[in-house]
C-alpha positions in Angstrom: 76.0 59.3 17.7 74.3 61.1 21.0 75.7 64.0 22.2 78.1 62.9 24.9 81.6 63.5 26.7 82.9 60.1 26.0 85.3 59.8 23.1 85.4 55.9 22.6 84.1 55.5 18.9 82.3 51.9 17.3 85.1 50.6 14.8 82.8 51.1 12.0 83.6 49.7 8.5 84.6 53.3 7.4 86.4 54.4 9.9 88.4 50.7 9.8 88.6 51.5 5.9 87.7 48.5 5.1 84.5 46.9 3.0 82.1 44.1 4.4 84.3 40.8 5.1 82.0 38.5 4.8 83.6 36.2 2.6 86.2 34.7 5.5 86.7 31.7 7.4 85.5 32.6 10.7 87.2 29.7 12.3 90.9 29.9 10.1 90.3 33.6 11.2 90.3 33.1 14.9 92.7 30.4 15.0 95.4 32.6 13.7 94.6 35.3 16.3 94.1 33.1 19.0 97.7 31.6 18.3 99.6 34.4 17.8 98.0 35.6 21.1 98.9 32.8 23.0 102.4 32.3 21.8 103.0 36.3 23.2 101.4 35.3 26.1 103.7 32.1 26.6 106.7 34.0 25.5 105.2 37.1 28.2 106.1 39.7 25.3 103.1 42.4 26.4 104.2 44.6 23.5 103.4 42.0 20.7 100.1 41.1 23.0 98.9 44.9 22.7 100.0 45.0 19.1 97.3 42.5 18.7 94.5 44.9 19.9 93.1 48.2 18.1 94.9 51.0 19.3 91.8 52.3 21.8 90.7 48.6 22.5 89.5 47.3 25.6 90.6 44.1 28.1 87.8 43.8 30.2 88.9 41.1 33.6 85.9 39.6 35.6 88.6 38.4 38.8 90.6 35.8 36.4 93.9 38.6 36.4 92.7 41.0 38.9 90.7 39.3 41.5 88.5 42.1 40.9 86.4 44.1 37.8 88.0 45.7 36.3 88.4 47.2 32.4 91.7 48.7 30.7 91.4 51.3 28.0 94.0 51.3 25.1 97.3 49.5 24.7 99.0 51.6 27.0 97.0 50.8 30.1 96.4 46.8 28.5 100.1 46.8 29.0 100.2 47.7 32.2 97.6 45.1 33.3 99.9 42.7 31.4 102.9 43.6 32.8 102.0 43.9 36.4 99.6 40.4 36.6 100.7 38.5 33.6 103.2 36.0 36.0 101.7 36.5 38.9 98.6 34.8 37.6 99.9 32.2 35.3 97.7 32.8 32.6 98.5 29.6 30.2 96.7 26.9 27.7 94.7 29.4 25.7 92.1 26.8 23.7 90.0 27.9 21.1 86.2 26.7 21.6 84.4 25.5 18.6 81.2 23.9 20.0 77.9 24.8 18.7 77.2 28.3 20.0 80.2 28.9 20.8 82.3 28.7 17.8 84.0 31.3 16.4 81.1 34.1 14.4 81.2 36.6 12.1 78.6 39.0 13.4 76.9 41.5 11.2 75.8 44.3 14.3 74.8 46.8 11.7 75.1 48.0 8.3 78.4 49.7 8.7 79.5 47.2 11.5 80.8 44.1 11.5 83.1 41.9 13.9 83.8 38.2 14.3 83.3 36.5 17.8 85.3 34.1 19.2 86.0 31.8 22.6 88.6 30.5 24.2 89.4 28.4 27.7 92.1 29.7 29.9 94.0 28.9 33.3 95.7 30.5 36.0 97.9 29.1 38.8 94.3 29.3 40.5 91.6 28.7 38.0 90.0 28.0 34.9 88.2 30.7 33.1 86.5 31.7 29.6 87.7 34.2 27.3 85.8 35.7 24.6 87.6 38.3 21.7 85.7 40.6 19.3 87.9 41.0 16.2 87.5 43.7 13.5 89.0 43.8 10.2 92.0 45.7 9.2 93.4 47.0 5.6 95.6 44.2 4.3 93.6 41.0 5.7 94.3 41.7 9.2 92.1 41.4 12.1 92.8 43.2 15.9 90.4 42.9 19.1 88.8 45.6 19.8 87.6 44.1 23.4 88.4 41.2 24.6 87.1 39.5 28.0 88.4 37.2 30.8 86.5 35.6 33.2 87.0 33.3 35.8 85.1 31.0 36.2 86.5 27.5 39.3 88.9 27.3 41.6 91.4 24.5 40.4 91.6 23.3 44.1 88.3 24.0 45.0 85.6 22.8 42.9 82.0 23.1 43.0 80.1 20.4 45.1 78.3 19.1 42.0 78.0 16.0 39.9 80.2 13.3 40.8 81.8 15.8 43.6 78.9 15.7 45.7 78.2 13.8 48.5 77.8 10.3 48.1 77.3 9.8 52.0 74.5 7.2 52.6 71.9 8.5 55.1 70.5 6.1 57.8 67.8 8.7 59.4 70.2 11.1 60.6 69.6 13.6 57.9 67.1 15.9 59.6 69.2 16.2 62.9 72.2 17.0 60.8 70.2 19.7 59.3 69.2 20.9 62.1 72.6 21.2 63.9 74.0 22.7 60.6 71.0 25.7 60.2 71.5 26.1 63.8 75.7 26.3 63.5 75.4 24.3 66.8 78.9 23.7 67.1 80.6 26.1 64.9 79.9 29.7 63.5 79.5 30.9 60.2 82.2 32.3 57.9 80.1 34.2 56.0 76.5 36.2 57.0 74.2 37.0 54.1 71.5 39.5 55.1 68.7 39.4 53.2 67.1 36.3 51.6 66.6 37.7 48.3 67.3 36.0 45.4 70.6 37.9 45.0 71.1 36.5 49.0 70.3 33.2 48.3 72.0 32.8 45.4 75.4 34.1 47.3 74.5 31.8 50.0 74.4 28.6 47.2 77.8 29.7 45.6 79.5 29.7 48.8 77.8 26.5 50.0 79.2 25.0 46.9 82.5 25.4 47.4 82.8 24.8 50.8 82.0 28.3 52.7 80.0 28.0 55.5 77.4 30.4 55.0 74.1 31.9 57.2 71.5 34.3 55.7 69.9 36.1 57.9 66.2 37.5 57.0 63.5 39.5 59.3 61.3 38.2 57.4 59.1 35.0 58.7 59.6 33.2 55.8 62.0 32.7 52.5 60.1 34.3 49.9 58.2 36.8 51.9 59.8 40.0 50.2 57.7 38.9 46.7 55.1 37.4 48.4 53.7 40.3 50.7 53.9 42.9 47.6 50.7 43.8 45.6 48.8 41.0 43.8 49.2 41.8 40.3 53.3 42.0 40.2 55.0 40.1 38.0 58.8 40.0 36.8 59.4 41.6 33.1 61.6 39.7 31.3 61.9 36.7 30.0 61.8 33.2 32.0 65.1 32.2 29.9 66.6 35.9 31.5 65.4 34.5 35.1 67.3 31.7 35.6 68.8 30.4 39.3 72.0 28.5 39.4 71.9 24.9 40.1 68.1 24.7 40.1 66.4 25.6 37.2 63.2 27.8 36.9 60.7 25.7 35.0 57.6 27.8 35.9 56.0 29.0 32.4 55.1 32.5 34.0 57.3 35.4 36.5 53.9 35.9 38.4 55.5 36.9 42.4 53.6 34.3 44.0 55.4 31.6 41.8 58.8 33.5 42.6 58.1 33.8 46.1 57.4 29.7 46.4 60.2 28.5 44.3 63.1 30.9 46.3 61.2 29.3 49.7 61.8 26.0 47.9 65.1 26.8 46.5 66.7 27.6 50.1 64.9 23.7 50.9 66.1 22.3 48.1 69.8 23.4 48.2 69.9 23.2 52.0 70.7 26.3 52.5 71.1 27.7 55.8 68.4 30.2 56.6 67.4 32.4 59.6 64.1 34.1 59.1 62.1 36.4 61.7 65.7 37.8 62.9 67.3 40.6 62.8 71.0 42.2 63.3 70.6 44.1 66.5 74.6 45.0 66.5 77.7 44.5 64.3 81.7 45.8 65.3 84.9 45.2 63.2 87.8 44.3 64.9 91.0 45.3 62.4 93.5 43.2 63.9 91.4 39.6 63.6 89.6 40.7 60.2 86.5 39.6 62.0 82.9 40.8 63.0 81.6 40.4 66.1 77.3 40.1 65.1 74.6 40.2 67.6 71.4 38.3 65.8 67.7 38.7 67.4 66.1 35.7 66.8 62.6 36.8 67.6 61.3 34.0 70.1 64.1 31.9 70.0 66.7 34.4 71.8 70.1 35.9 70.7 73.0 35.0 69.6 76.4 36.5 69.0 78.7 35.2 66.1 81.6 35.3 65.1 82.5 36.0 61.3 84.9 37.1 58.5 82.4 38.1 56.0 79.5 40.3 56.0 77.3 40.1 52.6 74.4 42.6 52.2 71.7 41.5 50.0 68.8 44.0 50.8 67.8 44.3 48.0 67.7 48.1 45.7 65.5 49.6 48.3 66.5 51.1 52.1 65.3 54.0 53.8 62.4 55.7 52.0 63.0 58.9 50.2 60.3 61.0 50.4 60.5 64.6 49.3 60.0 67.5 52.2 57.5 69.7 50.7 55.4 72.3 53.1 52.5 72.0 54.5 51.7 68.3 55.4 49.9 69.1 58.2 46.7 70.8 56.6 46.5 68.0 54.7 43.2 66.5 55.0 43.6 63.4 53.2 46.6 60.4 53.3 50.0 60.7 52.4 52.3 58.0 52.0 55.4 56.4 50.5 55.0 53.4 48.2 56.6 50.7 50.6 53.3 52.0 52.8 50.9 51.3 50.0 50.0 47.6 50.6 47.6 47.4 47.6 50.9 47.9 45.3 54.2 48.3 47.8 56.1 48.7 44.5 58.7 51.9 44.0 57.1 51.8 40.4 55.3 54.6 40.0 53.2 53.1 36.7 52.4 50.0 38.6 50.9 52.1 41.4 48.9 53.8 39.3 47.6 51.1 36.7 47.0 49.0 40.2 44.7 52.1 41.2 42.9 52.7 37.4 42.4 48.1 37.6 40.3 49.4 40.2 38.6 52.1 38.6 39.6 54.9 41.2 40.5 58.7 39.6 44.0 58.4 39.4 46.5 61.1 38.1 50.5 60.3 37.7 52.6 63.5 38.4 55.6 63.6 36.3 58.8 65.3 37.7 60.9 64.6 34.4 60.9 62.3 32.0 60.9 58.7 31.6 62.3 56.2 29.4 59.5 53.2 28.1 60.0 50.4 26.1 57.9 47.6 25.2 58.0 43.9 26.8 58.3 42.7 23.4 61.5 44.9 22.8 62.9 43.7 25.9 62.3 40.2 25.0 63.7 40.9 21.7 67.0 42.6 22.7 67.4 39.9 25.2 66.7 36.7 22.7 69.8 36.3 20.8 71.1 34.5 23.9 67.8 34.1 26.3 66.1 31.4 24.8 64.7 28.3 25.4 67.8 25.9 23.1 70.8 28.4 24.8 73.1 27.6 27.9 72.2 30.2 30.7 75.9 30.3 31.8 77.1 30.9 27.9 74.7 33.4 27.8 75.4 35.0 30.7 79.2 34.9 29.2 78.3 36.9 26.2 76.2 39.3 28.0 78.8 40.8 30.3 81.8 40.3 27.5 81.6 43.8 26.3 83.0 47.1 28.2 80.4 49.6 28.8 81.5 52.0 26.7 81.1 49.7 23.5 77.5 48.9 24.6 77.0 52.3 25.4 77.5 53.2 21.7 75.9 50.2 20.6 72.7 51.3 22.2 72.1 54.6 21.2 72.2 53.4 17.9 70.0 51.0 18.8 67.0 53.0 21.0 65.9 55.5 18.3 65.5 52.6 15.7 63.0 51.0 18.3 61.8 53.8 19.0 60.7 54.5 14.9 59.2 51.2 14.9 58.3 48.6 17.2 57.1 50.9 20.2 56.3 54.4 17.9 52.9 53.6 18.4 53.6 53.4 22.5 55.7 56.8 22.1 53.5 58.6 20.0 50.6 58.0 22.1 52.2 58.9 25.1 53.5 62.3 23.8 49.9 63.1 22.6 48.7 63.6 26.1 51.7 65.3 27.1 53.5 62.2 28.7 57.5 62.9 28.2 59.8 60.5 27.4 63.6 59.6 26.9 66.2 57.9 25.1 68.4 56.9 28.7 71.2 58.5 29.6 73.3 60.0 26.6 70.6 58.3 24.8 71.6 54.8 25.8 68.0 53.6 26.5 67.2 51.4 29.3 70.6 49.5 30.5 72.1 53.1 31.4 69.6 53.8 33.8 69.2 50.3 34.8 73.4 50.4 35.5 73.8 54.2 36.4 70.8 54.8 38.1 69.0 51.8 38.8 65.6 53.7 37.7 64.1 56.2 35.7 62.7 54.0 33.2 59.7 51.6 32.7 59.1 48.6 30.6 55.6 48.5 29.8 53.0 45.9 30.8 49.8 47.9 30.2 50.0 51.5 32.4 51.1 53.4 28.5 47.7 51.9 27.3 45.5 53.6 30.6 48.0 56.7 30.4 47.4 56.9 26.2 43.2 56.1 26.8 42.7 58.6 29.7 42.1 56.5 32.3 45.4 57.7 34.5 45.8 61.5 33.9 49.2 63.3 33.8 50.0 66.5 35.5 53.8 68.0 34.6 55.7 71.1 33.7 55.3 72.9 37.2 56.8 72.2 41.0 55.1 71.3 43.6 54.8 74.4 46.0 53.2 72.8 49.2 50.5 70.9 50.6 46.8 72.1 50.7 43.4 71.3 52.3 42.4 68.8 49.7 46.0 67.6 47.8 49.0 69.7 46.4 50.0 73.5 45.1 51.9 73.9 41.9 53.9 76.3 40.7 51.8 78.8 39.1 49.0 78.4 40.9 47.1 75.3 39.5 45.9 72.6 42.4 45.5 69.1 42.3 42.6 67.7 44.6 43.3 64.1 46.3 42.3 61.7 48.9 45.4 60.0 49.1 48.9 60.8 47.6 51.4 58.2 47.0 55.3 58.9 47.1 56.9 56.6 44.4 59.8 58.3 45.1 62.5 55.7 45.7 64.5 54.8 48.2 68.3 55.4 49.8 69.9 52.5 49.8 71.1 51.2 53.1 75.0 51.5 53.5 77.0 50.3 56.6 79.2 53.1 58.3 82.5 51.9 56.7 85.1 53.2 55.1 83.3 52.0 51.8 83.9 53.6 48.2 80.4 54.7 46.6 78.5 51.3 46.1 75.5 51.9 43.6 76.1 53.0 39.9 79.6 52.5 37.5 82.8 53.8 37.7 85.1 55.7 35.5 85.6 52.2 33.9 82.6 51.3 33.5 82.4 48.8 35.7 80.1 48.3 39.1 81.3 51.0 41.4 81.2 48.4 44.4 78.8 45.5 43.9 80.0 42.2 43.7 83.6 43.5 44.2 85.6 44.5 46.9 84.1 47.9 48.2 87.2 49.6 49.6 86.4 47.7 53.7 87.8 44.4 53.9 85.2 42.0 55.0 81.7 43.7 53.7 80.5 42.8 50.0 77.5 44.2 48.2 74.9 41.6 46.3 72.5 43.5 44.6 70.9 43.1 41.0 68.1 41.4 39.2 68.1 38.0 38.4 70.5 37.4 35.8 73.0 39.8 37.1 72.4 37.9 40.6 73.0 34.5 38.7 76.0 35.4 37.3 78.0 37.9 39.4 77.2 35.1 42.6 80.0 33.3 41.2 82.7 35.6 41.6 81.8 37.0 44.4 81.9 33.5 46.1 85.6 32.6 44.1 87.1 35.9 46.1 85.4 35.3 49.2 86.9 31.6 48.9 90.4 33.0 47.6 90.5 35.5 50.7 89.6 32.5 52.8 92.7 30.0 51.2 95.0 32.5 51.3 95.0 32.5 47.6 94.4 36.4 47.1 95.5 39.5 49.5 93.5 42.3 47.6 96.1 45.1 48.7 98.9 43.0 46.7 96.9 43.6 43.6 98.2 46.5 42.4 98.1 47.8 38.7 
C-alpha cells in the first residue's frame, strides 16, 4: 500500500480471516442480504441496517436520500444518514435485479481480494433509483457490505419525454415556426441558461428538455461544435467510443477524430431540438435574493440584446478559463514569440505532449521542458481498465452505474495496487524508455495513477498516442532539473546557468477556471468525502450549478443535475432542509 494519510484499508481476505469463497451461491447469497436489509429498512431499525455493513464501510448517495453527493464513512455516520433521511425520503420496495449483467457476481479483484456484487431497484416518495452492494465474506458464513451505493435515477411524477411519453402531436407545416418561436423564447423566458455548448452543456440542456425544463444554452461561438472544431487538426479523444457515449442519441462514429465530434454535437443540438444561441455572449448577470432569480443581459451579436429572466444559471465552459501563464523576467528582450497554448492555433491544446508531437509531425527542433513529473499510461491500458463495462454488448447507463458505485477511497486503494502492476508490464517498455532519456514519471497522487489527477487535479498526466515514442527516439528533447531564471535574447535562463535557444516558446501551462463572484464553495477537485467538491451539486449559491467533465462523466452526472434542478423547480426539495 502507497505511503499516504488515509486510513481506509481494502477488506482483504486476511485481514477478513477468511479463505477464498468461491464455492457460494452468488444469487442465495445476495438474496439473504438484500432481505434482511430491506425488512430493517421497512421496520426503519438503522441499528440492525448498520449492523449489516463492515464496521468502516461506506453508503455512497448520488441525490436518491440526500438530493446531493454525498458519502458516509462507518456505521456511526451511516446511521446518521439513516436516521435523519430514512422517512423523509420513503425509501421502500428494495428488488433484487437478476438480469444478465446485472445479476448478483462474485468478483475475484485480486488474489487476496474477493467480493460479490449485487443490484437492487429502490423508490422514494419522489423517485426510482438503483442500488448496488459490494459484500465481503465474514468468519462463520456471513457476508457485510463494505460500500453500498444509491442512485436516483426518475422523478415518479415527472418522467422523461421518451418512448411512448413523447409527443405524438401530428405536424401540419407548422413545425419550423414553432421552432423558431421556441429557440427564440418569443413569448416566454427560459428557466434555465446553460453557457457553453459543450458536450457537458448540451447534454444538461437535453436532460432538462426531457423533463420538462425550459432550457437556453448560450455559446459565443458561431456555431455548435466550434470549441472541437477550431482546435488543431490531428486531436482526437482517448478513450474508447463505448466510454463516449451521449444520452438519448447514440455515438455510432467508428473513430473520436474532433471533426467527427464537432459535427455530431452540431447535429445533436438539431436532432434533440435543443435550444441554442450561438455568436452571443453574457454582457451582465445580478441575483436578486428575495425572487431567487437572475436578471441576464445576452449580446446577440447582429441580432441585438436581450434581457432574461431566469432561476437557474448552468456554467459549462468547459476545464479551461483564463490562461495561466507563469511571470518570469525578462519578456521584453525576447526576440522571438511567446505564447500560451489557447494562442497556438496549429495545436490550441493545454496538452503539453500534443503540442510538441504536433511540432516534431512537422519536423521542427522541438524540446519539452519538464517542471515535474508526469504520470503516462498507454491507450491500450486505458482501454483495458475501462472494458469490463465499456464495450460494444454492455448498457451505457449500467455501466455508468458501476463506475461511479464505489467511494473514492476504495478506488483509491484499488488503484495503487493496480498502477505498478501496469506499470511492470504492459507500458514497462513506454516507462523504461522514457526514464532513459531522463523523462520523469509518476504513479498519481499517493500512487493512484491516472483517475487521481484526472479527479483532484484535472491534469498532470498524459495518455499516450505517440509523443513517448518521439520523446524515447529523440525527436522531442527534454530539458528538467533546473528553474527557469528569466527570459534572454534568443529563449530562456536556467538555474545554473545553462540556456535554451528558441524561436517561439509555448506556455502549456493551463488555465484558471472561470468562477462567478458568489458565495460559492471551492468548485474543481473532491472533498473530504471524496466526492466532487461542487460540480454537478449544489455549490453553496442557490441558483448557479457547475457542468464540467469528459464525456462519460458529462453523460451520467447530466441526470442528476437536471432531477435537482426539476425538484427545486416542483417544490419537491428545499436544499437548506437537508440536513445530516
Amino acid at each position: 500500500m502507497a505511503t499516504d494519510p488515509f486510513p481506509q484499508r481494502l477488506p482483504t481476505l486476511d485481514r477478513l480471516g477468511v479463505t477464498d469463497p468461491s464455492n457460494v451461491s452468488p444469487s442465495e447469497v445476495a438474496t439473504e442480504w438484500l432481505n434482511a436489509f430491506s425488512a430493517a429498512i421497512a421496520q426503519s431499525d438503522t441499528a440492525a441496517v448498520t449492523d449489516l455493513f463492515l464496521e468502516d464501510g461506506f453508503w455512497k448517495d448520488v441525490i436518491a436520500l440526500t438530493w446531493d453527493f454525498r458519502t458516509f464513512e462507518g456505521r456511526k455516520d451511516i446511521k446518521k444518514l439513516l436516521d435523519a433521511r430514512l422517512a423523509a425520503t420513503g425509501l421502500h420496495e428494495l428488488c433484487l435485479l437478476q438480469e444478465p449483467l446485472n445479476e448478483p457476481a462474485l468478483q475475484k479483484v485480486y488474489h487476496d481480494f474477493v467480493w460479490l456484487r449485487l443490484c437492487f431497484g429502490l423508490t422514494t416518495k419522489h423517485g426510482k433509483g438503483t442500488g448496488v452492494v459490494y459484500l465481503v465474506p465474514l468468519p462463520g458464513s456471513k457476508w457485510k457490505a463494505c460500500t453500498l451505493l444509491t442512485c436516483l435515477n426518475a422523478l415518479t411524477d415527472f418522467p422523461q419525454k421518451l418512448g411512448p411519453l413523447k409527443s405524438k402531436e401530428a405536424d401540419h407545416g407548422s413545425w419550423e415556426e414553432k421552432r423558431r418561436q421556441e429557440t427564440e423564447f418569443s413569448n416566454n423566458d427560459p428557466t434555465v441558461i446553460v453557457i457553453g455548448a459543450g458536450d457537458s452543456g448540451l447534454e444538461t440542456a437535453a436532460r432538462l428538455k426531457y423533463i420538462g425544463v425550459p432550457t437556453l444554452v448560450i455559446d459565443k461561438k458561431p456555431r455548435v461544435g466550434d470549441s472541437w472544431r477550431d482546435r488543431y487538426k490531428a486531436l482526437c479523444l482517448h478513450d474508447a467510443i463505448w466510454y463516449n457515449q451521449t444520452p438519448y442519441l447514440k455515438w455510432v462514429f467508428p473513430t473520436n477524430m474532433r471533426l467527427q465530434l464537432a459535427d455530431w454535437l452540431e447535429g445533436y443540438a438539431n436532432f434533440l431540438e435543443l435550444d441554442v444561441w450561438t455568436a452571443s455572449t453574457i454582457t451582465k448577470t445580478s441575483w436578486n435574493d428575495s425572487t431567487k432569480t437572475w436578471t441576464v443581459e445576452v449580446n446577440r451579436g447582429g441580432k441585438g440584446t436581450r434581457v432574461l429572466t431566469v432561476k437557474h444559471l448552468v456554467f459549462a465552459t468547459g476545464s479551461g478559463g483564463r490562461p495561466k501563464v507563469p511571470d518570469i523576467p525578462g519578456k521584453a528582450n525576447f526576440k522571438g514569440s511567446a505564447v500560451h497554448s489557447s494562442e497556438f492555433k496549429s495545436a490550441a491544446n493545454h496538452i503539453a505532449h500534443d503540442i510538441a508531437q504536433d511540432f516534431c509531425t512537422h519536423g521542427v527542433d522541438i524540446t519539452m521542458y519538464q517542471r515535474s513529473s508526469t504520470f503516462v499510461i498507454s491507450t491500450e491500458s486505458v482501454a483495458a481498465m475501462l472494458g469490463a463495462v465499456y464495450k460494444d454488448d454492455f448498457p451505457t447507463e449500467l455501466a455508468d452505474t458501476y463506475n461511479t458505485s464505489l467511494h473514492w477511497a476504495v478506488v483509491r486503494r484499488l488503484h495503487q495496487r493496480m498502477v505498478p502492476m501496469v506499470a511492470e508490464t504492459a507500458d514497462k517498455e513506454i516507462l523504461d524508455g522514457l526514464a532513459k532519456v531522463g523523462f520523469k514519471t509518476n504513479f498519481g497522487i499517493h500512487g493512484a495513477g491516472i483517475m487521481s489527477l484526472f479527479l483532484e487535479r484535472g491534469g498532470g498526466y498524459y495518455i499516450d498516442t505517440g509523443a513517448s515514442k518521439s520523446i524515447i527516439d529523440g525527436g522531442i528533447k527534454i530539458k528538467n532539473g533546473s528553474a527557469i531564471e528569466s527570459y534572454t535574447e534568443n529563449g530562456l535562463r536556467f538555474a545554473g546557468g545553462t540556456e535554451l535557444q528558441a524561436d517561439i516558446i509555448v506556455f502549456a501551462t493551463g488555465y484558471v477556471m472561470a468562477i462567478p463572484a458568489t458565495s460559492c464553495v471551492r468548485v474543481r477537485g473532491l472533498n473530504e468525502e471524496g466526492q466532487s467538491a461542487g460540480v454537478w451539486r449544489y455549490c453553496g449559491h442557490d441558483g448557479v450549478w457547475f457542468a464540467n467533465g469528459n464525456l462519460a462523466l458529462s453523460r451520467f452526472h447530466s441526470l442528476h443535475l437536471a432531477l435537482q434542478i426539476k425538484a427545486i423547480e416542483e417544490g419537491i426539495v428545499n436544499q437548506a432542509d437537508v440536513v445530516i
